[in-house]
C-alpha positions as CSV (number, residue, x, y, z in Angstrom):
1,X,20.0,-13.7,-1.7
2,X,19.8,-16.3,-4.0
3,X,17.3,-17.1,-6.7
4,X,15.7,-20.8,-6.5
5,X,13.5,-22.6,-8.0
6,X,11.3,-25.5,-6.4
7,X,9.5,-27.8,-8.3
8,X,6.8,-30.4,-6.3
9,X,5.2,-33.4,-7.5
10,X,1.7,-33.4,-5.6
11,X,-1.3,-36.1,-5.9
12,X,-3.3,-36.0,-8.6
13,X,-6.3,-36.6,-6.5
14,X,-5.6,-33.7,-3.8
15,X,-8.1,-30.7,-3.1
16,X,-8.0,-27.1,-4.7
17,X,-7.8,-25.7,-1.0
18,X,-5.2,-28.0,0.3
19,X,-2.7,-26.9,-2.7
20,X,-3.2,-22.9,-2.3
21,X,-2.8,-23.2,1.7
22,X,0.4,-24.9,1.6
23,X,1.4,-22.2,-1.0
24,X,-0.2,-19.8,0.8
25,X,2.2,-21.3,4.1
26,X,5.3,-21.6,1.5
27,X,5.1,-18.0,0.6
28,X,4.9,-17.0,4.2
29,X,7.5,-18.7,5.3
30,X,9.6,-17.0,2.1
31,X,8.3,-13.7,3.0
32,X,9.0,-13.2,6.8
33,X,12.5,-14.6,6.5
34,X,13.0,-11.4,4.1
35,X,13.0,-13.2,0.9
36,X,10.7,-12.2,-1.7
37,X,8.1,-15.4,-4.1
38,X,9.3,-14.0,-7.7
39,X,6.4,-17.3,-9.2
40,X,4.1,-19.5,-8.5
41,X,3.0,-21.8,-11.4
42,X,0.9,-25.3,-11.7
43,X,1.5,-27.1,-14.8
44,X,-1.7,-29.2,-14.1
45,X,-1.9,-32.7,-13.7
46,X,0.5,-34.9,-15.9
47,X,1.8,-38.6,-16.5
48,X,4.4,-39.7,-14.2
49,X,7.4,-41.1,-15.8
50,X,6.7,-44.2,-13.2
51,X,4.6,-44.8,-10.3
52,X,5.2,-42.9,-7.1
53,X,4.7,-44.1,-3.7
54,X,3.4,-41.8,-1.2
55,X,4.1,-41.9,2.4
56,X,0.8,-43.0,3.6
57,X,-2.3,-44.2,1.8
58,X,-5.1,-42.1,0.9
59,X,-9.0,-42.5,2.2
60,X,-9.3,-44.9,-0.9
61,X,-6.6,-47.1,0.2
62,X,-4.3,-45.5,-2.9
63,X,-0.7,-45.7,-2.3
64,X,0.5,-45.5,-6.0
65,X,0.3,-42.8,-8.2
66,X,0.6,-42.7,-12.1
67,X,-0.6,-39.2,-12.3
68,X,0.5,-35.9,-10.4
69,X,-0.2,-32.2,-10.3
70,X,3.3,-30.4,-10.8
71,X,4.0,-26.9,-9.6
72,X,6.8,-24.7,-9.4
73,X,7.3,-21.8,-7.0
74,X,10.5,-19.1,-7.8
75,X,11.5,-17.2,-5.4
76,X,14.4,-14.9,-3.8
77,X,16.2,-16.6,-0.1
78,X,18.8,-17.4,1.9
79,X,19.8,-20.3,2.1
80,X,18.3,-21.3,5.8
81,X,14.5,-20.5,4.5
82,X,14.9,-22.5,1.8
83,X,16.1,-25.5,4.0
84,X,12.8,-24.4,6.0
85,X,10.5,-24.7,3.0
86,X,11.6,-28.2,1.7
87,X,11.2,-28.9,5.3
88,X,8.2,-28.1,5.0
89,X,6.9,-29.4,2.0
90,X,8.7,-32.9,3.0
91,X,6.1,-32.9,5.9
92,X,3.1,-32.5,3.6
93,X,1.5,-35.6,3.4
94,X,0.1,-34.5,-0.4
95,X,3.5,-33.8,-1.6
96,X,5.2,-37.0,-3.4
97,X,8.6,-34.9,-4.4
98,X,10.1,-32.1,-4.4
99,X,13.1,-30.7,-6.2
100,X,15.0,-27.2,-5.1
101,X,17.3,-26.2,-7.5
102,X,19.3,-22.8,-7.7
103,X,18.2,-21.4,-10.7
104,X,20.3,-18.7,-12.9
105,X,19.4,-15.6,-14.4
106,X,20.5,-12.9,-16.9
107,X,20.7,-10.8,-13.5
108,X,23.5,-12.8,-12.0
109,X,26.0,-11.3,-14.3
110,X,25.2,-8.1,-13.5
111,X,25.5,-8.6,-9.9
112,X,28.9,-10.1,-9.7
113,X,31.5,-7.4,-8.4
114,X,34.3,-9.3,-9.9
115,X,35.4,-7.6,-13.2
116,X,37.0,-10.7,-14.4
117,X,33.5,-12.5,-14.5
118,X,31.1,-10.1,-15.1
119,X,31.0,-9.5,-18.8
120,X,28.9,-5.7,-18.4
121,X,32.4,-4.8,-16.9
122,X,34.8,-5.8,-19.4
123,X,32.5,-4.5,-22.2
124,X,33.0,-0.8,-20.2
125,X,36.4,-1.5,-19.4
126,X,37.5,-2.5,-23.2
127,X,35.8,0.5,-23.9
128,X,37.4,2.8,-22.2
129,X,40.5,1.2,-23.2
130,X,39.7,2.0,-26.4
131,X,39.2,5.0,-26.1
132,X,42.4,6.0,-24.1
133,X,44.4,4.2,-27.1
134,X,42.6,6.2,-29.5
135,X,44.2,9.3,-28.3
């Protein structure tokens, strides 16, 4: 599995209720494909570095946006389900962007079964070498 991280731009003006279902559907989607939602995280409503046009416009007749709600969502996947959740989220009508990256972690090292690359090896192996020089 792999770790990502997905970060969405949402409107600024959409409802409490609408955000946590479409988590609520993100995180299921994650779930029964056998992956596992490490984070969910809003960092509130911010600036946008320039104005974003969304697909359709709003009751208001607002097309434009200056302001967004970010969140973030980490979690374990395949590949495939996280093709399925940007799908997802691209289909959302609230949703302005959305980023997935593949994040890294300290854990990554330690699951690498090459001994050239994972540095938890070498340290043993040194050791060990060390220690069958010393007698």
């Amino acid at each position: 599995m792999v770790f990502y991280e997905c970060l969405m731009t949402a409107k600024n003006t959409t409802h409490y209720n609408l955000l946590t279902s479409l988590m609520k559907e993100v995180s299921h989607k994650i779930v029964e494909n056998g992956g596992i939602v490490r984070s969910i995280q809003n960092h509130g409503i911010r600036q946008l570095p320039h104005r974003f046009k969304s697909k359709y416009a709003d009751r208001e007749g607002n097309r434009y946006y200056e302001k967004g709600r970010f969140i973030s969502v980490f979690y374990d996947s395949n590949p495939v389900t996280a093709k399925q959740v940007e799908t997802i989220l691209n289909l959302n009508e609230e949703i302005l962007r959305n980023t997935h990256l593949r994040a890294s972690n300290r854990f990554n090292e330690v699951n690498d079964l090459l001994e050239s690359r994972n540095p938890y090896i070498q340290d043993i192996l040194s050791e060990i070498e060390e220690a069958t020089d010393a007698r």
